[in-house]
C-alpha positions in Angstrom: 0.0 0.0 0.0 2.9 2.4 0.6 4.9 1.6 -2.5 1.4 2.5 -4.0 0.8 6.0 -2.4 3.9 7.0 -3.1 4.3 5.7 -7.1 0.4 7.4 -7.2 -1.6 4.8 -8.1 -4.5 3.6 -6.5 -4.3 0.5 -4.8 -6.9 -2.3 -6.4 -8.8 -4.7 -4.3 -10.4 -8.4 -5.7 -13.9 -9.4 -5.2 -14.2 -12.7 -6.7 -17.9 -13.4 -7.6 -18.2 -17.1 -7.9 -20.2 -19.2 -10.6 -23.1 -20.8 -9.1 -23.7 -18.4 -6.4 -27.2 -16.0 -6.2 -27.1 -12.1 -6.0 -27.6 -12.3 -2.5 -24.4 -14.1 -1.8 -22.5 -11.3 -4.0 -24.5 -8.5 -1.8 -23.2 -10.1 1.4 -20.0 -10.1 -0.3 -20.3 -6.6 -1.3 -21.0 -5.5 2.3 -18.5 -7.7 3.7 -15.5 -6.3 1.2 -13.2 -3.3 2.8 -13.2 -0.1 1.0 -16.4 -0.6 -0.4 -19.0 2.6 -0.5 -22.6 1.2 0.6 -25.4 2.6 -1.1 -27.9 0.1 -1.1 -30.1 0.1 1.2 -31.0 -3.3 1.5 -30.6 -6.7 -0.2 -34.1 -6.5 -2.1 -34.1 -7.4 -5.4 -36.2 -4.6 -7.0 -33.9 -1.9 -4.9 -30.8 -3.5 -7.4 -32.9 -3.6 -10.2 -33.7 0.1 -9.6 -30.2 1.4 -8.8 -28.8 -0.6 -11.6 -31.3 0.9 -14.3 -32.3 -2.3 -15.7 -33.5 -2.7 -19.4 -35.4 -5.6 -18.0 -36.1 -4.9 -14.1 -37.3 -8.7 -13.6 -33.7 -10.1 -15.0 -32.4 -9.4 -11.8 -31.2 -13.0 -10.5 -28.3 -15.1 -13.2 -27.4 -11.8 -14.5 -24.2 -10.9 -13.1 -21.2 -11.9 -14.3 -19.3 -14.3 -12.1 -15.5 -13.0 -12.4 -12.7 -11.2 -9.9 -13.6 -7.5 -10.2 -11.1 -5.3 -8.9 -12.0 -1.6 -7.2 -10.0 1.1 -5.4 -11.1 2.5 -2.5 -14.3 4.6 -2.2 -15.6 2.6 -5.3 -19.5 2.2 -5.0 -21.5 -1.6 -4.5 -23.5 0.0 -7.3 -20.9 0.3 -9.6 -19.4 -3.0 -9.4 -22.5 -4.4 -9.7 -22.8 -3.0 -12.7 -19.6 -4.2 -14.5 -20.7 -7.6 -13.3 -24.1 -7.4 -15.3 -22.9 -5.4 -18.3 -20.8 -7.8 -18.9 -23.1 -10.9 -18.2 -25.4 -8.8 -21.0 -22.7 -8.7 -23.4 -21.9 -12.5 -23.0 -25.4 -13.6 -23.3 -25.9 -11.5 -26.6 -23.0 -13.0 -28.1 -23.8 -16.2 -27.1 -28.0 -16.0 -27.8 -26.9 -15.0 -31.6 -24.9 -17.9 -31.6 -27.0 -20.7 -30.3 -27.8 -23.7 -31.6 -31.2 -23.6 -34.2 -34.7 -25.1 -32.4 -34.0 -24.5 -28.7 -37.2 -24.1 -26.6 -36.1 -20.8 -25.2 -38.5 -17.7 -25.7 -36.1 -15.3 -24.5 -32.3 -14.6 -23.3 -33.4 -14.9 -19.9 -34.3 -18.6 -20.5 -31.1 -19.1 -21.7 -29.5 -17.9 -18.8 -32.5 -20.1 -16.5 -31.1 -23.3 -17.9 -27.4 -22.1 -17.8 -28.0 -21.8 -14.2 -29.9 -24.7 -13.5 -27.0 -26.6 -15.5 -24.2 -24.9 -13.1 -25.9 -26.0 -9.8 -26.2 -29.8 -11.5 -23.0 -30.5 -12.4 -19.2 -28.7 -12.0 -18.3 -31.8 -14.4 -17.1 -29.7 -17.2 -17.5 -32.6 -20.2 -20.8 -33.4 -18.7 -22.3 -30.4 -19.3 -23.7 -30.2 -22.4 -25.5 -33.2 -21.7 -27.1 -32.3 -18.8 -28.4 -29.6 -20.9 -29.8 -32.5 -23.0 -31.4 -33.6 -20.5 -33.7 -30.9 -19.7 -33.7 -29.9 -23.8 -35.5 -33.2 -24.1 -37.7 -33.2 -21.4 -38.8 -29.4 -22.4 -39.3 -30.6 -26.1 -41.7 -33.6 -25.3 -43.8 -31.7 -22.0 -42.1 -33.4 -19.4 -41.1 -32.1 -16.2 -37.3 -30.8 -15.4 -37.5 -32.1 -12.0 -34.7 -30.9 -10.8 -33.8 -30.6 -7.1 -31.6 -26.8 -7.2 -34.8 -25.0 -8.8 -37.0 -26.5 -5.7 -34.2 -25.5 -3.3 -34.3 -21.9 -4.3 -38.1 -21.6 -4.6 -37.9 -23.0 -0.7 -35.8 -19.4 -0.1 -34.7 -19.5 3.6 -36.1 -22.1 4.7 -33.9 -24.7 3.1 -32.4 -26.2 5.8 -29.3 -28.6 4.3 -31.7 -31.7 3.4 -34.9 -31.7 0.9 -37.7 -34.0 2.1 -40.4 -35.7 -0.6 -42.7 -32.9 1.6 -40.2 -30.3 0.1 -40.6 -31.8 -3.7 -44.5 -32.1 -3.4 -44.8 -28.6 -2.0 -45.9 -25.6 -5.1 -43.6 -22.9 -5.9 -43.0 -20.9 -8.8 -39.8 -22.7 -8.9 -40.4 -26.2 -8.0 -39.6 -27.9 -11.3 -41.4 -31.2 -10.0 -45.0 -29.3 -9.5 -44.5 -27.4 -12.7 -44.1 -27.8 -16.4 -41.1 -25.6 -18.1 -38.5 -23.5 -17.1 -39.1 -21.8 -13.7 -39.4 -18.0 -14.0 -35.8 -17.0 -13.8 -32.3 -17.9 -13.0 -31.7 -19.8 -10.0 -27.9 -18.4 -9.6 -25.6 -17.2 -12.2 -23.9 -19.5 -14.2 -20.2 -19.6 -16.2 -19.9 -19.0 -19.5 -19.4 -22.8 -19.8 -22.7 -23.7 -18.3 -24.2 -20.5 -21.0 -22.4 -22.2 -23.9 -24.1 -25.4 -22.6 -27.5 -24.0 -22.5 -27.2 -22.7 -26.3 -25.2 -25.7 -27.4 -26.9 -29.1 -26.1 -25.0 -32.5 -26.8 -27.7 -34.7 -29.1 -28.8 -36.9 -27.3 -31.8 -39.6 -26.1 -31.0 -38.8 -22.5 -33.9 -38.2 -20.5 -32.6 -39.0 -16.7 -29.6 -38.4 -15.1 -28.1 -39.4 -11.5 -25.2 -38.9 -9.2 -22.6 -42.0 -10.0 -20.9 -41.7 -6.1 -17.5 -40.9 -8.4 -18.1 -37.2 -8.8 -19.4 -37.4 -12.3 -23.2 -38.7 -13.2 -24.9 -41.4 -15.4 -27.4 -40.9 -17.9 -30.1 -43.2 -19.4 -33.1 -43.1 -21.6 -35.8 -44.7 -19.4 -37.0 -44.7 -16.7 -36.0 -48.6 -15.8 -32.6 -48.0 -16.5 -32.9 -44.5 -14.3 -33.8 -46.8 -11.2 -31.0 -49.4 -12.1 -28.9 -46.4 -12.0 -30.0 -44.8 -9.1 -29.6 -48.7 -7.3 -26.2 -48.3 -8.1 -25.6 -44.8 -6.8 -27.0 -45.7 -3.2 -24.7 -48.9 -3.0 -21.9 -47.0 -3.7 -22.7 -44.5 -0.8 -23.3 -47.5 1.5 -20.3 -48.6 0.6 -18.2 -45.2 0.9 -20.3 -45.0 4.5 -18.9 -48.6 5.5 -22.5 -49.8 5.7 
């Protein structure tokens, strides 16, 4: 800091917004950081969308771009925020021209839902695009994502650690297992892997995908081969657990 004052440049401090994460975690960051200037009043969605100008005040959630900013001193919460989502913007432009033709996506913001939903599934980075074949598959035919990070974030704070069948048979807005579609918005925002993902499915038959205990996850076409799957996963875990 002293080789800094005296050469007179401002010293630059890191604020790494991680992929995966909700803009709530980055506004705890955000008032956690030193040097920061705090002029949001609270964490409410709307307030961001407000201070930030949006073009599109409900694309709020997903639409920051997960990266190390750097700020001096002074700098305002505002205006790193708003690097973050001019850049997440730019990225999804470029990357809605360029997606694949026949996706079931009405909008950019339904790219960057699936992106999301993709990014809490799976950190396997050759898995990816097939995970988004998954849920491509079960959009184009009617069926149900059923997916357990969308009912996790509908449940807000009161996601505890563990979802409970009560927790998958309860309605939300986001619960992809009482619904049919995308849920209504991001769930967290994603890499640009996970957005290439989303514009760029594998082709596949894939309709079901589970954990394999390994770290990766195994995919099938039916539901028979699902459950054998499945079978497999839990005696793996029993076996990790030296049950």
């Amino acid at each position: 800091m002293l080789e800094l004052l005296e050469s007179g440049k401002e010293a630059q401090f890191p604020l790494r917004f991680v992929e995966g994460m909700r803009l709530s975690d980055y506004l705890k960051q955000l008032r956690e950081a030193p040097y920061i200037r705090h002029t949001l009043p609270d964490d409410d969605y709307a307030t961001v969308a407000q201070a930030l100008k949006l073009a599109h005040p409900e694309w709020v959630e997903g639409w920051f771009w997960p990266d190390t900013w750097m700020y001096t001193a002074n700098t305002s919460d505002v205006a790193i925020l708003k690097r973050a989502h001019q850049k997440m913007v730019k990225a999804v432009g470029t990357i809605w021209k360029g997606r694949a033709e026949g996706l079931p996506y009405k909008d950019q913001n339904q790219l960057v839902t699936m992106a999301s939903i993709i990014e809490k599934e799976t950190a396997v980075a050759s898995e990816r695009d097939q995970v988004a074949s998954v849920f491509i598959n079960r959009l184009r035919i009617g069926m149900r994502l059923q997916t357990d990070p969308t009912v996790i974030y509908g449940m807000g704070t009161s996601y505890n650690g563990n979802l409970s069948r009560a927790d998958l048979e309860k309605p939300t807005a986001y619960n992809t297992y009482t619904i049919t579609g995308l849920p209504p918005g991001p769930i967290a925002s994603p890499s640009e892997a996970s957005l290439q993902a989303a514009a760029h499915p594998a082709k596949t038959p894939y309709l079901y995908f589970v954990a394999d205990g390994k770290g990766g996850h195994t995919f099938n076409t039916n539901l028979a081969s699902h459950n054998r799957s499945v079978q497999e996963y839990l005696k793996v875990l029993k076996e990790k657990n030296g049950q």
